[in-house]
Structures are given as structure tokens and as C-alpha cells.
BALOBA-1460 file (C-alpha; in Angstrom, 3 decimals):
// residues 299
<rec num="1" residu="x" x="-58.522" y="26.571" z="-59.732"/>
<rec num="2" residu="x" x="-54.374" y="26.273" z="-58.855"/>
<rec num="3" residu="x" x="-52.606" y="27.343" z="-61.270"/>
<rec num="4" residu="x" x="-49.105" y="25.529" z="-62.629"/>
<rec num="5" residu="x" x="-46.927" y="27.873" z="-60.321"/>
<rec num="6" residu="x" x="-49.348" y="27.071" z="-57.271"/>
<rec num="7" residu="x" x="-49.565" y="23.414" z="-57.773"/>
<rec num="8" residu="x" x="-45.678" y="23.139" z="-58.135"/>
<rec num="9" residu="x" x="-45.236" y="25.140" z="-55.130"/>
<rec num="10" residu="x" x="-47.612" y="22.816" z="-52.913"/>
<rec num="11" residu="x" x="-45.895" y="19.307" z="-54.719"/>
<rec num="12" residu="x" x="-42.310" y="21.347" z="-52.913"/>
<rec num="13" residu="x" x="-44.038" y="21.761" z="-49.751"/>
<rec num="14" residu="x" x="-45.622" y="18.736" z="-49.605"/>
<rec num="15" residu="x" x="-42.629" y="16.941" z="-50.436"/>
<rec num="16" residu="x" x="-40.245" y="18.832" z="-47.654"/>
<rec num="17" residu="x" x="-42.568" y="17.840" z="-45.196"/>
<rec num="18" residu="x" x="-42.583" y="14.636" z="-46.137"/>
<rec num="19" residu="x" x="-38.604" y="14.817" z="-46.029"/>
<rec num="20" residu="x" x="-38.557" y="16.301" z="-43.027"/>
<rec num="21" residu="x" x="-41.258" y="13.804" z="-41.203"/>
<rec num="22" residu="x" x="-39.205" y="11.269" z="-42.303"/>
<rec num="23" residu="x" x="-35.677" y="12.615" z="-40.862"/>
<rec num="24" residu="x" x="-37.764" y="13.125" z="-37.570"/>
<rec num="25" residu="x" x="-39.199" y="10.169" z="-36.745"/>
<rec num="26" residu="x" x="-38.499" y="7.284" z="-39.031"/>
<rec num="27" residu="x" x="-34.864" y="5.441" z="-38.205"/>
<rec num="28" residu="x" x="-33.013" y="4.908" z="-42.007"/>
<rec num="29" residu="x" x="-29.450" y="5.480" z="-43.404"/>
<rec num="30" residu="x" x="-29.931" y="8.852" z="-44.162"/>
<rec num="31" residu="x" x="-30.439" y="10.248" z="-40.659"/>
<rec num="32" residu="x" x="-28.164" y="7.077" z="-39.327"/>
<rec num="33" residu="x" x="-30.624" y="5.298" z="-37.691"/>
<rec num="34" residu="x" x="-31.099" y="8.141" z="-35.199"/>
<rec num="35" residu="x" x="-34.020" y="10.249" z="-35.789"/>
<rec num="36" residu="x" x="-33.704" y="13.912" z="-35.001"/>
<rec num="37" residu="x" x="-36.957" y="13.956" z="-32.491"/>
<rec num="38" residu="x" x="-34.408" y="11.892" z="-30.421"/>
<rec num="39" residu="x" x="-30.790" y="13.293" z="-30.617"/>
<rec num="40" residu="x" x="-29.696" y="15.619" z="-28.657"/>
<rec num="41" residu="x" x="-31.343" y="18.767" z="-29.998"/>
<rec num="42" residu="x" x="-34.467" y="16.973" z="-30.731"/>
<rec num="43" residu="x" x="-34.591" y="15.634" z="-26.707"/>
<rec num="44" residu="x" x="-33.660" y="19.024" z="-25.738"/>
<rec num="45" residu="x" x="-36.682" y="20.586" z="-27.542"/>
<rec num="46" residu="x" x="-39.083" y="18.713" z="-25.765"/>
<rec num="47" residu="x" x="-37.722" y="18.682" z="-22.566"/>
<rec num="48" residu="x" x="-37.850" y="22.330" z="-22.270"/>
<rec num="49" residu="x" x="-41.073" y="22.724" z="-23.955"/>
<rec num="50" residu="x" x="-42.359" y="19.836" z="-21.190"/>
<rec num="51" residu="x" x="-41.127" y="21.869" z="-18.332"/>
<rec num="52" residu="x" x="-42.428" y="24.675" z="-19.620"/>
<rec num="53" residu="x" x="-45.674" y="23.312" z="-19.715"/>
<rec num="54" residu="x" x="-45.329" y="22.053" z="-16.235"/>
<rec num="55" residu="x" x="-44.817" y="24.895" z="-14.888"/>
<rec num="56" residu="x" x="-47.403" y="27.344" z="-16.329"/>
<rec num="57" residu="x" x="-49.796" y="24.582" z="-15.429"/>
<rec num="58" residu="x" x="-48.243" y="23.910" z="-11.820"/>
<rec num="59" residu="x" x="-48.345" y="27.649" z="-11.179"/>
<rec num="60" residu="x" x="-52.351" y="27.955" z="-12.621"/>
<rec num="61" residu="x" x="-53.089" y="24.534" z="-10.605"/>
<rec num="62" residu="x" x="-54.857" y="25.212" z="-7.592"/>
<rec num="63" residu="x" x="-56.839" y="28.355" z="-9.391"/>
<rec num="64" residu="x" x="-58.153" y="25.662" z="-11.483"/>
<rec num="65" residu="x" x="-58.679" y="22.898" z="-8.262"/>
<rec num="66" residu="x" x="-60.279" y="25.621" z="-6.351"/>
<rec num="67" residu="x" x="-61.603" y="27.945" z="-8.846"/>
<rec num="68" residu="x" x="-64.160" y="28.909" z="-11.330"/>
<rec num="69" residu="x" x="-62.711" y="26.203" z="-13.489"/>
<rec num="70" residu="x" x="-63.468" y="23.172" z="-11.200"/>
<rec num="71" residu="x" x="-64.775" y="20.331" z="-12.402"/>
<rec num="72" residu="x" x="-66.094" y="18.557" z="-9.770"/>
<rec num="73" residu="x" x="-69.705" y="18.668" z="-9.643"/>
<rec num="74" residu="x" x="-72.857" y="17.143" z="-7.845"/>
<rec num="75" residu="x" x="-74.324" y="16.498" z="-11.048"/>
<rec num="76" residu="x" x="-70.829" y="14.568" z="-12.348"/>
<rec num="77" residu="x" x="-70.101" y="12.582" z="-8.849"/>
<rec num="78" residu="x" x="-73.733" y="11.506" z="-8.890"/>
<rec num="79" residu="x" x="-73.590" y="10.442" z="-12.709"/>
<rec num="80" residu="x" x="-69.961" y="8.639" z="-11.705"/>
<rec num="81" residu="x" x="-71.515" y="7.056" z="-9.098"/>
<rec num="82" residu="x" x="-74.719" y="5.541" z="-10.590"/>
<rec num="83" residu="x" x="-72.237" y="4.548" z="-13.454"/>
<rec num="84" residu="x" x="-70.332" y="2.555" z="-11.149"/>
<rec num="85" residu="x" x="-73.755" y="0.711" z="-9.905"/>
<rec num="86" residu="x" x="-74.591" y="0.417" z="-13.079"/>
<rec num="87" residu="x" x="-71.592" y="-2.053" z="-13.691"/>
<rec num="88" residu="x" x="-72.364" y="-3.654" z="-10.643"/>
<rec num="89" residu="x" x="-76.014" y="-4.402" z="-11.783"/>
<rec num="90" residu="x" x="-76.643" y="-1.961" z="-8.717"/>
<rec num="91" residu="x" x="-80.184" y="0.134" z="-8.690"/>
<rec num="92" residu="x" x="-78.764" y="4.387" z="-9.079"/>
<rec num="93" residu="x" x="-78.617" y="6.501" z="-6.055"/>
<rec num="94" residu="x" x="-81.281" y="8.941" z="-5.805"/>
<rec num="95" residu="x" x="-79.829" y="12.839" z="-5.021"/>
<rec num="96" residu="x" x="-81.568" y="13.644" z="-1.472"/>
<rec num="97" residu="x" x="-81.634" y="17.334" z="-1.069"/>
<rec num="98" residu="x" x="-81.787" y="16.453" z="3.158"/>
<rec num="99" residu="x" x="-77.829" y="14.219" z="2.942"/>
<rec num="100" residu="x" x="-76.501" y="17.203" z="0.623"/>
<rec num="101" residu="x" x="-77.260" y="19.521" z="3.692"/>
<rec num="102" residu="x" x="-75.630" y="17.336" z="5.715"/>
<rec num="103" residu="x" x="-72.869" y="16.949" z="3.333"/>
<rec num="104" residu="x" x="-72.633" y="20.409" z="3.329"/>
<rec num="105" residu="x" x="-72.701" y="21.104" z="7.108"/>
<rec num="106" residu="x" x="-70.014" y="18.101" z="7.819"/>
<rec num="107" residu="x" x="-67.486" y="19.756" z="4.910"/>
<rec num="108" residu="x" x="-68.500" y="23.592" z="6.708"/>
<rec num="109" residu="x" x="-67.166" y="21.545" z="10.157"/>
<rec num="110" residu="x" x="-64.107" y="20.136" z="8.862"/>
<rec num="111" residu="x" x="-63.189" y="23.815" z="7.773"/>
<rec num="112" residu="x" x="-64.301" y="26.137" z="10.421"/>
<rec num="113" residu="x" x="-62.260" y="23.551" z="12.855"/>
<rec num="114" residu="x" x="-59.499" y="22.442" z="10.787"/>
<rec num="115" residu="x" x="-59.739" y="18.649" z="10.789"/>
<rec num="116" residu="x" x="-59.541" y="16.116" z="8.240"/>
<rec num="117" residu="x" x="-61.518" y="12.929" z="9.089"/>
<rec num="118" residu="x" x="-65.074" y="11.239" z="9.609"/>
<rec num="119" residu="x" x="-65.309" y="12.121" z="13.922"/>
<rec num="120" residu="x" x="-63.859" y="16.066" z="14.948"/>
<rec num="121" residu="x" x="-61.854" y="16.884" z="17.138"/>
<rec num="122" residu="x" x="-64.565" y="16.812" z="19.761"/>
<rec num="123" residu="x" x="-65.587" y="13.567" z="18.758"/>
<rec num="124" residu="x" x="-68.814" y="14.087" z="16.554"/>
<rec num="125" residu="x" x="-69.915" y="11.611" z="14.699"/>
<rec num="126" residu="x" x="-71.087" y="12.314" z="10.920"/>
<rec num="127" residu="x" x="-74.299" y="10.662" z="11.575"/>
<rec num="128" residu="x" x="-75.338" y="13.924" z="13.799"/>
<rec num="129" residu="x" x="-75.419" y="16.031" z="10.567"/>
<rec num="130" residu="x" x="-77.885" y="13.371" z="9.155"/>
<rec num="131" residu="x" x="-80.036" y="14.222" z="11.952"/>
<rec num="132" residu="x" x="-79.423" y="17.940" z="11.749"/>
<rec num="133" residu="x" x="-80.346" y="17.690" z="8.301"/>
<rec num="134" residu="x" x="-83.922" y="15.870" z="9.453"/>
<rec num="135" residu="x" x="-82.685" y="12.727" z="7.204"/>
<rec num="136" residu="x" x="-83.775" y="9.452" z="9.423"/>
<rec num="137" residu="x" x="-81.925" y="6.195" z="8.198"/>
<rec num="138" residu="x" x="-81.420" y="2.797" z="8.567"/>
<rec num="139" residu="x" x="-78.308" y="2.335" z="6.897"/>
<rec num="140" residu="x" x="-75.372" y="5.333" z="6.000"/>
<rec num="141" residu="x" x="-72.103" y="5.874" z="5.180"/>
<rec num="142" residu="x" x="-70.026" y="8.898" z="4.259"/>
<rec num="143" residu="x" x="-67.383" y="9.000" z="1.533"/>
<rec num="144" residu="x" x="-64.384" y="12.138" z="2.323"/>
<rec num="145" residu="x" x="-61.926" y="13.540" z="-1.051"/>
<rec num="146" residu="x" x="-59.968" y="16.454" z="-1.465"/>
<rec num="147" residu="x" x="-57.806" y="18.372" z="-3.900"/>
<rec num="148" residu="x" x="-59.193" y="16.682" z="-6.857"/>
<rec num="149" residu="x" x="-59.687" y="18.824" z="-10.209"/>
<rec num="150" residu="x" x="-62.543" y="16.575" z="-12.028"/>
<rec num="151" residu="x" x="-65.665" y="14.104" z="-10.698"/>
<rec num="152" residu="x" x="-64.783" y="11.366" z="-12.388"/>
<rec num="153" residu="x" x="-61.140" y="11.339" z="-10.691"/>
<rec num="154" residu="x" x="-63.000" y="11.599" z="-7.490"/>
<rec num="155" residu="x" x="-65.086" y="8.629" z="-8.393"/>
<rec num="156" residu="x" x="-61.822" y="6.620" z="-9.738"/>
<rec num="157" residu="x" x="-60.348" y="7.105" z="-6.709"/>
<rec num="158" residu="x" x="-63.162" y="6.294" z="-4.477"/>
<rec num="159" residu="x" x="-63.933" y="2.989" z="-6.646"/>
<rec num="160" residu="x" x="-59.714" y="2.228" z="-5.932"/>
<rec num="161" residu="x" x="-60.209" y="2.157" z="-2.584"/>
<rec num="162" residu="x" x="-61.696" y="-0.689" z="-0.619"/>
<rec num="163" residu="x" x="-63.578" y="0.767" z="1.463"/>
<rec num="164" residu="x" x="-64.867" y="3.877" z="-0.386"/>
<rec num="165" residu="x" x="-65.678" y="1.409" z="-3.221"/>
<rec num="166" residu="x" x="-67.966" y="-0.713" z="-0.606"/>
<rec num="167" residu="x" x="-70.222" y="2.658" z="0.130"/>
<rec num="168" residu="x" x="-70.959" y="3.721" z="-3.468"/>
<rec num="169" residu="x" x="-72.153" y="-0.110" z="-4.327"/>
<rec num="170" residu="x" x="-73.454" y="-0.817" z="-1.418"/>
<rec num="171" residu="x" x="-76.848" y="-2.432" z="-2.411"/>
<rec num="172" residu="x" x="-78.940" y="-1.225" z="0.538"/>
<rec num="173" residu="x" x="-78.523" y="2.676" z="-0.153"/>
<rec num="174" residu="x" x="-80.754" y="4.535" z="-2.280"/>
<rec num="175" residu="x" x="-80.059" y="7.732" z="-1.529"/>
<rec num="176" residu="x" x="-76.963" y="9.715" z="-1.489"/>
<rec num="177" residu="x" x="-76.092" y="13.372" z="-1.571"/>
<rec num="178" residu="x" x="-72.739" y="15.676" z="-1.969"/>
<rec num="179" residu="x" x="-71.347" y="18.628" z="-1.157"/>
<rec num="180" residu="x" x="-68.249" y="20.047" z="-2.818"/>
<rec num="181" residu="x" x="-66.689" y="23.483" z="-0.707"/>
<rec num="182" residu="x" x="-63.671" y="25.639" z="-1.185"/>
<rec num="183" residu="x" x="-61.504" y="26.902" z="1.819"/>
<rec num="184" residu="x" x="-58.044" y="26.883" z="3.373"/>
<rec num="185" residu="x" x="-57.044" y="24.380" z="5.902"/>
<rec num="186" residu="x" x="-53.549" y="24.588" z="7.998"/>
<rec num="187" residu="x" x="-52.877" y="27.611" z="5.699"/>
<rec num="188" residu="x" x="-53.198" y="25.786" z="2.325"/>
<rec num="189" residu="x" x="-56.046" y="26.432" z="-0.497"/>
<rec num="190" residu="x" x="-58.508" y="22.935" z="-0.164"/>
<rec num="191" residu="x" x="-61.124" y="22.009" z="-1.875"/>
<rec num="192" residu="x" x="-63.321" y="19.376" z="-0.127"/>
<rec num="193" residu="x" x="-65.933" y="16.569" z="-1.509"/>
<rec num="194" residu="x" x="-68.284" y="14.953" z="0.697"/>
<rec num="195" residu="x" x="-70.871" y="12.606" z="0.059"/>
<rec num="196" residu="x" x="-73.298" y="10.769" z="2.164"/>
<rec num="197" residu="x" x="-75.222" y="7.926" z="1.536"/>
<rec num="198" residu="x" x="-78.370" y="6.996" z="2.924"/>
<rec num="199" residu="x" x="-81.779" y="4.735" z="3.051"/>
<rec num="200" residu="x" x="-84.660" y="5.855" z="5.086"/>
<rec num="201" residu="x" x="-85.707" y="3.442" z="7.623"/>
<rec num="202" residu="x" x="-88.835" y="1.010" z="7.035"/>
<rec num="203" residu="x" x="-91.710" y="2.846" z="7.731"/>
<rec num="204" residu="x" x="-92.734" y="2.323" z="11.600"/>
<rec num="205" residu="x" x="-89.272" y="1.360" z="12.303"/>
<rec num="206" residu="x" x="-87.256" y="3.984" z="13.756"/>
<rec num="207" residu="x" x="-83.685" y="5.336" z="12.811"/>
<rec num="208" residu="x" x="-81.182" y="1.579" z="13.084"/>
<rec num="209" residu="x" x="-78.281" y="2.778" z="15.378"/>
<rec num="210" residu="x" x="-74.966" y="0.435" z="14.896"/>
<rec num="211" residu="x" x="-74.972" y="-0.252" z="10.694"/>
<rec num="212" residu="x" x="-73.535" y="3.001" z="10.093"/>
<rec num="213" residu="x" x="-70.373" y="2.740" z="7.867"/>
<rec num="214" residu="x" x="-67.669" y="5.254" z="7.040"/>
<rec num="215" residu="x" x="-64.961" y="4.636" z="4.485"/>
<rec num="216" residu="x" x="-61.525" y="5.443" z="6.029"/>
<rec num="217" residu="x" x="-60.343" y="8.716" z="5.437"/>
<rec num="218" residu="x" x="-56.297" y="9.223" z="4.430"/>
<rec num="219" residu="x" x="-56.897" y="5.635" z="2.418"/>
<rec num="220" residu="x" x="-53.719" y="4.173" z="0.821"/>
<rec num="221" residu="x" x="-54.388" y="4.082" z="-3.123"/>
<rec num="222" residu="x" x="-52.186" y="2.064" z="-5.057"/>
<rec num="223" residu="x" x="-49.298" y="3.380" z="-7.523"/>
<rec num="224" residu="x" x="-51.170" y="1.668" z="-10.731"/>
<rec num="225" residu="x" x="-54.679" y="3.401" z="-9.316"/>
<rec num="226" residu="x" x="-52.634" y="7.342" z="-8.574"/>
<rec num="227" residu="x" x="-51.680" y="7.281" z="-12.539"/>
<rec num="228" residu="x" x="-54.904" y="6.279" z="-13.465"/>
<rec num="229" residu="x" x="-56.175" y="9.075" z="-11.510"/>
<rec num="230" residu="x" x="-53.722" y="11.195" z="-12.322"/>
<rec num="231" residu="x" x="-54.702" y="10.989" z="-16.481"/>
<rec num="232" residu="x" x="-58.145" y="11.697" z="-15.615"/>
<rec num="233" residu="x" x="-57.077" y="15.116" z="-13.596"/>
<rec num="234" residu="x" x="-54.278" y="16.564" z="-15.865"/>
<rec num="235" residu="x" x="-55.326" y="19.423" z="-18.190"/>
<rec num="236" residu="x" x="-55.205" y="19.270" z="-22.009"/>
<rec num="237" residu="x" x="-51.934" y="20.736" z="-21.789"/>
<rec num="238" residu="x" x="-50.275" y="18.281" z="-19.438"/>
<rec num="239" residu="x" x="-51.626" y="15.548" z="-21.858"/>
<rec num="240" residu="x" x="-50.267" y="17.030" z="-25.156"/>
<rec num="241" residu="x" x="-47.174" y="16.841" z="-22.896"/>
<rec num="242" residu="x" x="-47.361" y="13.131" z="-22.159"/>
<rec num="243" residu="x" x="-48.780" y="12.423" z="-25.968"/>
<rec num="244" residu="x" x="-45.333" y="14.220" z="-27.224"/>
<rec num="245" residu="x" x="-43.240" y="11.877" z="-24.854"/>
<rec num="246" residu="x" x="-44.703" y="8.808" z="-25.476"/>
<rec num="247" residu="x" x="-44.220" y="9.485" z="-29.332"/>
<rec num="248" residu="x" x="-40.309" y="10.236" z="-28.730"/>
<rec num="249" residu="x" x="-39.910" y="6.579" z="-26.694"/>
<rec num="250" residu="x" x="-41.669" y="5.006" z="-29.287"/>
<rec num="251" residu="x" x="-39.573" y="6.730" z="-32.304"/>
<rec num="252" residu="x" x="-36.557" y="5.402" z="-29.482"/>
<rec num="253" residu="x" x="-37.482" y="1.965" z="-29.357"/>
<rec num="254" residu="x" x="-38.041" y="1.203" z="-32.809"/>
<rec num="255" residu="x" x="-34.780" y="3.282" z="-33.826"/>
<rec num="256" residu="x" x="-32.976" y="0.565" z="-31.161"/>
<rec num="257" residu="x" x="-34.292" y="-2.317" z="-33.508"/>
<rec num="258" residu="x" x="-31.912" y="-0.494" z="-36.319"/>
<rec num="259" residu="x" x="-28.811" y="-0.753" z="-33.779"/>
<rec num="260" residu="x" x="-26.520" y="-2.916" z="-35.903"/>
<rec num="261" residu="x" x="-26.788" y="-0.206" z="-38.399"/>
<rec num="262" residu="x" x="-25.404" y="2.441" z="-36.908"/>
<rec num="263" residu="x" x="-21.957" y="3.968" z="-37.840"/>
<rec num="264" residu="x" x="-19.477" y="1.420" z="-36.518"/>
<rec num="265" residu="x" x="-17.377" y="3.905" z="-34.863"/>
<rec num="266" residu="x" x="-20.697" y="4.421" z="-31.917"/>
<rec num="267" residu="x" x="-21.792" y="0.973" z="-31.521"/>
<rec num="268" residu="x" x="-18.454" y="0.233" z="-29.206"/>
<rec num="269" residu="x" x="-20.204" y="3.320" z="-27.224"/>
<rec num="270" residu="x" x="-23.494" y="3.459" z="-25.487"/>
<rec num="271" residu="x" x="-24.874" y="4.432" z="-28.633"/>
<rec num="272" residu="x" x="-25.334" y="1.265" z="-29.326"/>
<rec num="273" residu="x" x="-28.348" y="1.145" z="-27.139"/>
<rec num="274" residu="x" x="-29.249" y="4.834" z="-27.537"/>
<rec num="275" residu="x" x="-32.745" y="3.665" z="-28.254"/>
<rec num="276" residu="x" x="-33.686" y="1.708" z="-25.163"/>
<rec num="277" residu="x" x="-31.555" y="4.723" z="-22.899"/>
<rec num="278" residu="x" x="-33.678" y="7.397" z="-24.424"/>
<rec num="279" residu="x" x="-37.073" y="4.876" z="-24.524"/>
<rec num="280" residu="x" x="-37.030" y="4.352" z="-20.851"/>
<rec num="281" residu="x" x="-35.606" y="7.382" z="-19.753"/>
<rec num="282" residu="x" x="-38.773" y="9.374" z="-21.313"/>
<rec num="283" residu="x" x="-41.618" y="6.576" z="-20.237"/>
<rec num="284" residu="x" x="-40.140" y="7.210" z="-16.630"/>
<rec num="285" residu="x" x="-40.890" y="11.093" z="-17.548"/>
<rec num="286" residu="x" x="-44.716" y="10.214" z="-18.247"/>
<rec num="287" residu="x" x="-44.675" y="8.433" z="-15.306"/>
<rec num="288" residu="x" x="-43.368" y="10.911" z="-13.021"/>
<rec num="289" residu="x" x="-45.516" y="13.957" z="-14.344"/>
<rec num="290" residu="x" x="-49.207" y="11.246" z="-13.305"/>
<rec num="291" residu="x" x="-47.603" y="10.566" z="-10.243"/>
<rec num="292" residu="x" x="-46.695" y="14.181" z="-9.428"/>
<rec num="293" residu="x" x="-50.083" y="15.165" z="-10.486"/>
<rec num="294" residu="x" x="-52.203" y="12.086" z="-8.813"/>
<rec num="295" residu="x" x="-50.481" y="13.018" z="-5.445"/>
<rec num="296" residu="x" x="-53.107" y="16.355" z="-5.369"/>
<rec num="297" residu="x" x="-55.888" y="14.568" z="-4.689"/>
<rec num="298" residu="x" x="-55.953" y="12.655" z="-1.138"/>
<rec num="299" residu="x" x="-59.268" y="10.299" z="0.429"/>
């Protein structure tokens, strides 16, 4: 049980913190309508603390992209997938051990001879690993990602793209399979995601030349779609990061509603918007650091 002393001690601390939470955040006439998260040496603070954050993770990035601490996984791009179909009132994909060889052999290609698309350099067509991989079908389509850090970002990104988004709901496959490989391509680390999609033919019926489809590789996402991506592929880190700026423009924008109540001498100065400045200035910071990081990952 707390004794007196204890209990007196705690009612100080809580009651500093208190004090304290409220000079921080909270606009009123004691701190002059400008909290301390967002003068100068509050802004400074987190700035620096941001950056630093940016660049320990920048500088661990690919390790964790191409490493032991990837998170892009068969099991996670097939459970992204059939999620997606699931929306779509789409039957799931089926993992076919036969189109994650090929997968595998058509990502093995791209490496050993340095390209990045659906045909090589030679002009082979992915189909031939289908048939390498003794996988006969009536319909297929391949899906290409790179450079992403988690499945479901790979997924996100697929579903943002027309054309990717047309081969994981397209209602005539039922099979699909993936292949995620590590390597270095024009001298840069690469991590590579390939899936293909598949149905076997009817039975008597052989192999349906001329239905093929392949998404587009190099496909054009849009800026709304990279952010989205880029929140599902940032590290804990990075989003404590974006959590602590978002709080400081919101602590700015309300302390802007209290304008008229700052000291007259600053409202003839910019001051007198000091809120909206410092509001916007840190949402463009979010938004920078998920664009920086969306720009990674490429289809």
C-alpha cells in the first residue's frame, strides 16, 4: 500500500505531466496560443529525430527488401490474391506446384540475362516456361513486381493497375503459382515476384494458343495508389515517424483556429498564420517520405 509521501509524490508527477501535455499540444494563453510541439524547438526536435529515422532505415532498406527479413511470401501473395477474388465474388486460385516452376524458371531468366519484361531479349515468350514446367493451359497470364518489402504491397499494387488487376480476377483461372528470387540486375540488389496464372485445358482439348494474356510490365501507378502502397511497405519505424508528424499538423491547425489570440505585436507578421504554414508544411513531409518509399517497388 502507498504511503502519504508516495502518493503525494505521484499526485506531483501526475500533475507535471499533465502541465506539461498541456503546454505541448493544447493552444491556450499560457503558452500563447503556440504550443511548444510546434515552435521552433519543438519543429526542430522532430525534424531531426525524422531524418534520423530515415536514414537508419534508408541505409538498412534493401537488407530488409532482399534479406532474411522479407516479407513477401507465396503463402501471403496467394492469400492477397484469393482476398481480392473474394471481393469480386471470384472462386480462389489454387497454388499449382507446375506454374511456380515456371515462375521460378522465368524470374531465374530475367536474372541470368538481365532483362526486365514478359518476352527476353531473344524474344521468348513466358508461355514456354509453362510448357517447360509440363503445365498445359487454355487460358494464362503472368503478373511481373519488383523491389517490394511486403505481399500485400505487391498485391495493392497489382490490384492498382489495370491490367495486373484483370489477371488476378480473371474468372477463367484457377490456378496460379509464384516465385519470389533475390539477385542483382544492371549492378543493383533486386528482388523479383512472379506469378503465373493458369487453367488446364478441357480434357481432350489440347493447349488454346492465342488467349494468353500478360499484364504490362513498367505499368504507370497512380500518385494516390504509390502512397497507398507506400504505407503498406514502410517499417514500424517509418510509421511512428509519419504518426509523430501528423500529430504536430494537427496540434498546427487547431492552434491556427486561436490566431486572433495571439500577442498583437505577431499577428502583423506571418505568425498570424503560423498554424496553417507549419500544418501544411509537415502533411507535405508525410507525403514525401510514402512517395519516396512507394517509388521502391516498380510492376
Amino acid at each position: 500500500m502507498a504511503t502519504k509521501k508516495q502518493k503525494t509524490w505521484l499526485q506531483k508527477v501526475h500533475h507535471s505531466g499533465k502541465y506539461h501535455a498541456r503546454m505541448t499540444l493544447v493552444p491556450h494563453r499560457h503558452n500563447q496560443y503556440k504550443p511548444h510541439l510546434i515552435r521552433r524547438q519543438g519543429l526542430m526536435v522532430i525534424v531531426v529525430a525524422v531524418l534520423l529515422v530515415q536514414l537508419i532505415t534508408h541505409l538498412n532498406y534493401f537488407h530488409a527488401v532482399l534479406g532474411d527479413q522479407a516479407q513477401v511470401t507465396v503463402a501471403g501473395l496467394l492469400d492477397g490474391t484469393n482476398d481480392e477474388r473474394s471481393k469480386a465474388n471470384l472462386q480462389p486460385l489454387t497454388l499449382d506446384a507446375r506454374l511456380s516452376d515456371a515462375a521460378y524458371m522465368k524470374a531465374r531468366d530475367m536474372l541470368d540475362k538481365q532483362y526486365w519484361s514478359h518476352t527476353s531479349p531473344s524474344g521468348v515468350q513466358p508461355w514456354k516456361w509453362l510448357g517447360d514446367a509440363g503445365y498445359n493451359y487454355s487460358y494464362a497470364g503472368e503478373n511481373l513486381a519488383r523491389n517490394f518489402s511486403t505481399s500485400q504491397a505487391v498485391v495493392s499494387a497489382w490490384m492498382a493497375s489495370p491490367s495486373h488487376r484483370d489477371n488476378v480476377l480473371k474468372s477463367q483461372y484457377q490456378d496460379v503459382g509464384f516465385a519470389t528470387v533475390e539477385g542483382t540486375m544492371n549492378g543493383h540488389p533486386i528482388s523479383l515476384v512472379v506469378a503465373m496464372y493458369g487453367t488446364p485445358p478441357v480434357s481432350g482439348i489440347g493447349a488454346v494458343q492465342g488467349v494468353n494474356f500478360a499484364a504490362p510490365a513498367s505499368a504507370q501507378l497512380s500518385l494516390a495508389s504509390r502512397i497507398g502502397i507506400g504505407l503498406q511497405s514502410v517499417s514500424p519505424a517509418i510509421l511512428s515517424s509519419i504518426v509523430l508528424l501528423l500529430l504536430a499538423a494537427i496540434v498546427a491547425l487547431i492552434a491556427q483556429l486561436y490566431h486572433r489570440h495571439i500577442p498583437k505585436y505577431l499577428q502583423s507578421t506571418w505568425n498570424r498564420h503560423h498554424g496553417l504554414v507549419k500544418g501544411l508544411g509537415l502533411s507535405s513531409f508525410v507525403i514525401v517520405i510514402l512517395a519516396f518509399y512507394s517509388t521502391y517497388g516498380q510492376l
